[in-house]
N, CA, C and O atoms as a MOPAC input file, in Angstrom:
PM7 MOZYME 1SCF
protein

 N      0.83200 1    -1.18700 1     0.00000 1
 C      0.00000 1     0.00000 1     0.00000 1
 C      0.87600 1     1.25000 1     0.00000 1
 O      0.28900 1     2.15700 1    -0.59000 1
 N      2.17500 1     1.64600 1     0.49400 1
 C      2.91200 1     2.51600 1     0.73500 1
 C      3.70100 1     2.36000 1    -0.37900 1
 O      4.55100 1     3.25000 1    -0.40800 1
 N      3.79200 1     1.45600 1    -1.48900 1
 C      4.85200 1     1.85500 1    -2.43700 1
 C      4.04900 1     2.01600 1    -3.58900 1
 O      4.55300 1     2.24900 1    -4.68800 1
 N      2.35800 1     1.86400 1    -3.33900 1
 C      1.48000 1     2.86000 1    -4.64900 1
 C      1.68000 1     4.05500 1    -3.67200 1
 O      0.85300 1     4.82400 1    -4.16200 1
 N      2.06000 1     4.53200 1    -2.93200 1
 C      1.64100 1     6.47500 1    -2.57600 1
 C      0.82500 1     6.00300 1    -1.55300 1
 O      1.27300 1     6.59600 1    -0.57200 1
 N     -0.16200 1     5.25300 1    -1.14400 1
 C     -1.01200 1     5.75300 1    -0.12500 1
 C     -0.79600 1     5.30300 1     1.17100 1
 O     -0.27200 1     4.24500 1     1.52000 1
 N     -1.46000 1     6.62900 1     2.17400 1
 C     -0.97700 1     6.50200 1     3.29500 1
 C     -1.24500 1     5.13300 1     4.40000 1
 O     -1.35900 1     4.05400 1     3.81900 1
 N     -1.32400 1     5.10900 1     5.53100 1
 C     -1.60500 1     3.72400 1     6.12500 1
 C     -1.80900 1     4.10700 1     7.46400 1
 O     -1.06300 1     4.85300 1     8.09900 1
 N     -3.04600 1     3.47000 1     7.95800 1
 C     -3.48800 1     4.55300 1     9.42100 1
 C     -4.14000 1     3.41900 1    10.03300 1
 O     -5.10600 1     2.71900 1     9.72900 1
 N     -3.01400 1     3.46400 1    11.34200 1
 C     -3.77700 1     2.03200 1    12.17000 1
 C     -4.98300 1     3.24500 1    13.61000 1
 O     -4.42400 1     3.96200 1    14.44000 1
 N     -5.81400 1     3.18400 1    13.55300 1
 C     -6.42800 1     3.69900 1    14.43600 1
 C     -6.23100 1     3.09500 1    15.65400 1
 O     -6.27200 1     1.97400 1    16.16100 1
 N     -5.81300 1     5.18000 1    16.17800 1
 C     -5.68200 1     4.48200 1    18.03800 1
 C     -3.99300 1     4.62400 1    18.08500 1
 O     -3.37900 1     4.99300 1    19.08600 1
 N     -3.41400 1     4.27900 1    16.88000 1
 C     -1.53300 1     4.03100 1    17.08600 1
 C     -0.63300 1     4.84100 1    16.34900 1
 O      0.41000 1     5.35600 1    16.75300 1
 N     -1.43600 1     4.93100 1    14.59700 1
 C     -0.66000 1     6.18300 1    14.11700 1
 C     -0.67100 1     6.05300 1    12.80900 1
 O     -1.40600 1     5.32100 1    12.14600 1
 N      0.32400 1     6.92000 1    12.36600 1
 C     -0.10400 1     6.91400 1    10.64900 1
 C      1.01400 1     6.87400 1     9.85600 1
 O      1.78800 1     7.70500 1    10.33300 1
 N      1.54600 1     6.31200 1     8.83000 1
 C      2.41400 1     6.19200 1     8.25100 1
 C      2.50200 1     6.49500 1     6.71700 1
 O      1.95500 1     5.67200 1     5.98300 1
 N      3.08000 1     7.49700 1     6.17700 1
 C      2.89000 1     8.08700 1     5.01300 1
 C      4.29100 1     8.55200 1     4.26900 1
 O      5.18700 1     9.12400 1     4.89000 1
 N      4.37500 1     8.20900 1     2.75000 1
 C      5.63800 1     8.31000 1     2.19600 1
 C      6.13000 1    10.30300 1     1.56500 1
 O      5.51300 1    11.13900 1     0.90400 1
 N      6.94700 1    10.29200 1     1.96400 1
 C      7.53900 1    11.95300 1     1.63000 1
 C      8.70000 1    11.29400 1     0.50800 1
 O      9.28800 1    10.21300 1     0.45900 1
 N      8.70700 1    12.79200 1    -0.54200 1
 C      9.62600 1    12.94900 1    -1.44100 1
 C     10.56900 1    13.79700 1    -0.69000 1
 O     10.30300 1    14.78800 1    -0.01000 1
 N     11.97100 1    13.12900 1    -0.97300 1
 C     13.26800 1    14.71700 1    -0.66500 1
 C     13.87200 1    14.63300 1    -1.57100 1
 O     14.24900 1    13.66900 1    -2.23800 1
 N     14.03500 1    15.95000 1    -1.66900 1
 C     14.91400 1    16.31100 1    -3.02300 1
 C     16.59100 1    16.01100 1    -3.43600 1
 O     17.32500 1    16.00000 1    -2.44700 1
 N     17.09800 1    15.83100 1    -4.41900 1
 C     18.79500 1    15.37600 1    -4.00700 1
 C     18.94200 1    16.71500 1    -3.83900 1
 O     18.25000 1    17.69400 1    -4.11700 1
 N     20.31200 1    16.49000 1    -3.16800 1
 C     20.98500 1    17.64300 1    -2.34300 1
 C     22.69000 1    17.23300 1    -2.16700 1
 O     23.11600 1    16.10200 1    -2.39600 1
 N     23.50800 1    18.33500 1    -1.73900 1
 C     24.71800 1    18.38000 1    -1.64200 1
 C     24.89900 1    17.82800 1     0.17300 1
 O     24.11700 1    18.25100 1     1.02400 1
 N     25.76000 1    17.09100 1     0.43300 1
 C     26.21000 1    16.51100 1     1.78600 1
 C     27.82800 1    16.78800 1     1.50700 1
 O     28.48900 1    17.27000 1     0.58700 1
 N     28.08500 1    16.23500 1     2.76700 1
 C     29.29100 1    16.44300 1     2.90900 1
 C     30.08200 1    14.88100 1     3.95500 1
 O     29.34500 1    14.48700 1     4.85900 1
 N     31.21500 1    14.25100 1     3.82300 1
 C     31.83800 1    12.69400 1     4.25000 1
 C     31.96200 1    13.41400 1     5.10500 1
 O     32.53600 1    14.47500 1     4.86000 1
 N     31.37100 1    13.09100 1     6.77300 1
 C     32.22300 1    13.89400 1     8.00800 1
 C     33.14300 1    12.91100 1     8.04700 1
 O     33.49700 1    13.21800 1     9.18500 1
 N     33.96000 1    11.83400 1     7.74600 1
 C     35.06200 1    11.28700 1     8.13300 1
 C     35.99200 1    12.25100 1     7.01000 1
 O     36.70300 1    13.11800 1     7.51800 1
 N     35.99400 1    12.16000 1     6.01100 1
 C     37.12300 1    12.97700 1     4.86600 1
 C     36.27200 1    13.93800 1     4.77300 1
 O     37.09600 1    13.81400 1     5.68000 1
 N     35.43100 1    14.85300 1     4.64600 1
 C     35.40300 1    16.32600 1     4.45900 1
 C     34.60500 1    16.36100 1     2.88400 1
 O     33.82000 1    17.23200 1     2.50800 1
 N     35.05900 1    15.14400 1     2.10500 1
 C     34.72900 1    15.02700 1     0.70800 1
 C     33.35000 1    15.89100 1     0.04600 1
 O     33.09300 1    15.23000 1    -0.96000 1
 N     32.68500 1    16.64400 1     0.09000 1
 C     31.61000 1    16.89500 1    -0.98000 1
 C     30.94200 1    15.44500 1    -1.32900 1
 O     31.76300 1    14.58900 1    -1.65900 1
 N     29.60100 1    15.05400 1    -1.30400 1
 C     29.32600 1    14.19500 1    -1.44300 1
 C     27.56900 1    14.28800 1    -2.18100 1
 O     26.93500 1    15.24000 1    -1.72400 1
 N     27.01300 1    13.66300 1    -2.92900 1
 C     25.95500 1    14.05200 1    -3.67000 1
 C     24.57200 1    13.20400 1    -2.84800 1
 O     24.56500 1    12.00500 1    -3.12400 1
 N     24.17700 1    13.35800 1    -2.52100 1
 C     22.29200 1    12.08700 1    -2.08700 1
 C     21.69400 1    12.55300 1    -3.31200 1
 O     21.59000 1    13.67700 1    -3.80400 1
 N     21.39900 1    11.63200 1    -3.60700 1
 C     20.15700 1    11.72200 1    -4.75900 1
 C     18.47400 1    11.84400 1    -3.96000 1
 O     18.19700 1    11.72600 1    -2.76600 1
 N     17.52300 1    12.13000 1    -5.18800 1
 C     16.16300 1    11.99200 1    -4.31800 1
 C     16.10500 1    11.21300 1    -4.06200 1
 O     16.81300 1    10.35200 1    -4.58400 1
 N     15.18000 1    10.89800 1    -3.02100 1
 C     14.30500 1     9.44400 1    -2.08000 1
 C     12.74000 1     9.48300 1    -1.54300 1
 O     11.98800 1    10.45000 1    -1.42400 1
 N     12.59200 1     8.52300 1    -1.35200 1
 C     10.94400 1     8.53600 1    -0.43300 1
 C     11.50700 1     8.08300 1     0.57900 1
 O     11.95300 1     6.94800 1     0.74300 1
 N     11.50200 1     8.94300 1     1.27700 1
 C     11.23000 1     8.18600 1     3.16000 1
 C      9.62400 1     7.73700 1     3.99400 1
 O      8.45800 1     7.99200 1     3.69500 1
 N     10.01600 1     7.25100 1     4.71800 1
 C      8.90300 1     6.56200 1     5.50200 1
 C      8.98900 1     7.99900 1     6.60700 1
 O      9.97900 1     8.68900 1     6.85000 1
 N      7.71500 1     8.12400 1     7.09300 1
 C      7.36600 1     9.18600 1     7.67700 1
 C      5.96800 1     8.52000 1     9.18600 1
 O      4.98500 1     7.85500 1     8.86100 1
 N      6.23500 1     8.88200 1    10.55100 1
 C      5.63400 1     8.35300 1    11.41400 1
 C      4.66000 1     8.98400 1    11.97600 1
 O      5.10800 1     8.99600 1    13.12300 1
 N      3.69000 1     9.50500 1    12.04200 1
 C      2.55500 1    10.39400 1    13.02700 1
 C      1.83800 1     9.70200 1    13.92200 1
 O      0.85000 1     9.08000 1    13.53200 1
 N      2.15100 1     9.69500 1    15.05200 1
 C      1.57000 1     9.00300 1    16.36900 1
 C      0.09200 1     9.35800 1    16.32700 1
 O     -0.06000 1    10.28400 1    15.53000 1
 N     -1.08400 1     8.96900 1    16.89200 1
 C     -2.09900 1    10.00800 1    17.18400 1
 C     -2.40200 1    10.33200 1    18.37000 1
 O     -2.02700 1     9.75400 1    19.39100 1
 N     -3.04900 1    11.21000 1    18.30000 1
 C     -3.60700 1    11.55100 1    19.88900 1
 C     -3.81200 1    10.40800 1    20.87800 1
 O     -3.56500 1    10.75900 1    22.03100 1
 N     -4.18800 1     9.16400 1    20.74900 1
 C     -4.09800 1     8.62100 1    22.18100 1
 C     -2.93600 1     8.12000 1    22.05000 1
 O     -2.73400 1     7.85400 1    23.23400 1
 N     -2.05900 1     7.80200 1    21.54300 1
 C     -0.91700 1     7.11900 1    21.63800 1
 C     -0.15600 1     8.01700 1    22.19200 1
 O      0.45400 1     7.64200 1    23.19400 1
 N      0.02300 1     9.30300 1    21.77500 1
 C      0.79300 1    10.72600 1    22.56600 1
 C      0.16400 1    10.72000 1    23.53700 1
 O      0.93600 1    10.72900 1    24.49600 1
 N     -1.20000 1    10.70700 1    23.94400 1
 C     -1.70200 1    10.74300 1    25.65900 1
 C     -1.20700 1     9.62000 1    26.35900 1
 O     -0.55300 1     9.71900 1    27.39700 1
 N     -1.53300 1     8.45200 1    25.76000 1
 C     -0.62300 1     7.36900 1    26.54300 1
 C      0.68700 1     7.08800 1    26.73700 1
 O      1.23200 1     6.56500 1    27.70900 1
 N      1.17700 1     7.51800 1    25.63700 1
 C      3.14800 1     7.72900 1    26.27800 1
 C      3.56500 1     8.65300 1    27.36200 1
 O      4.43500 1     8.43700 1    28.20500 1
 N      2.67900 1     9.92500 1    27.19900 1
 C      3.18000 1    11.32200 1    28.15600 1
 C      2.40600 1    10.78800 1    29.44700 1
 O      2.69800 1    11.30300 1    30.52600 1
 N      1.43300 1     9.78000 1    29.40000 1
 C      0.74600 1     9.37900 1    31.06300 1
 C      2.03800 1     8.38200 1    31.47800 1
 O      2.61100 1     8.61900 1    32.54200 1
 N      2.40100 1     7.49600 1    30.80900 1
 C      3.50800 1     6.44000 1    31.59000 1
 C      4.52000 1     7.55300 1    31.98500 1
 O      4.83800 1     7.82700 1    33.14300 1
 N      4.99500 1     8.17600 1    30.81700 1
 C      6.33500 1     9.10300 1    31.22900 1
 C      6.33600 1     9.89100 1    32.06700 1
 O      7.46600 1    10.28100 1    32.35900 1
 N      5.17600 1    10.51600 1    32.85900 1
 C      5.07500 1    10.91700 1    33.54500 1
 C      4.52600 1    10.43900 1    35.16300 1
 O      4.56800 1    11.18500 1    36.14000 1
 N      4.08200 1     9.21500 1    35.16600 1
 C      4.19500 1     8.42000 1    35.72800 1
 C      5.43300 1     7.76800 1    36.59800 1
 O      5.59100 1     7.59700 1    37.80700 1
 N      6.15400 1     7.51000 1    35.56000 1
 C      7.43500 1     7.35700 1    36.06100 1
 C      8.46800 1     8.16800 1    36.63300 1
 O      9.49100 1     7.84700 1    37.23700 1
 N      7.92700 1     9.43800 1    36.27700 1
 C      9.01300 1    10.52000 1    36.73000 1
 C      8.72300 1    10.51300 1    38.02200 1
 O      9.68700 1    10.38700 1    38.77800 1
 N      7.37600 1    10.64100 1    38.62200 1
 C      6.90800 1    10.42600 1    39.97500 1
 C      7.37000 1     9.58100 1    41.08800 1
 O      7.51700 1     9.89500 1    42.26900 1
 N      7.59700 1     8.32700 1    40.43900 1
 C      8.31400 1     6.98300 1    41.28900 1
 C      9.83600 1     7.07700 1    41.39900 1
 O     10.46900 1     6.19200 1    41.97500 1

């Protein structure tokens, strides 16, 4: 489903949807070299609202104990 384009949404946990980036100039931090990335699709994550309410209740939970 994600390598026709469309997005993917588990209700309740989150959503997963593909982004274009453009190529671009980088740089080797070991040699310094100039280095090229070409474009890509990355995988992209959006939690939803209860899953962000339920992580920030444990995490905060725990900070307490």
């Amino acid at each position: 489903v994600l390598a026709s384009g469309k997005d993917v949404r588990i209700s309740g946990f989150a959503g997963f949807h593909l982004r274009e980036k453009k190529a671009r100039n980088a740089r080797n931090p070991r040699s310094g070299e100039p280095v090229r990335i070409g474009a890509r699709r990355v995988l992209t994550f959006k939690p939803s609202q209860q899953l962000l309410i339920s992580t920030n209740r444990l995490t905060h939970e725990s900070k307490d104990t």
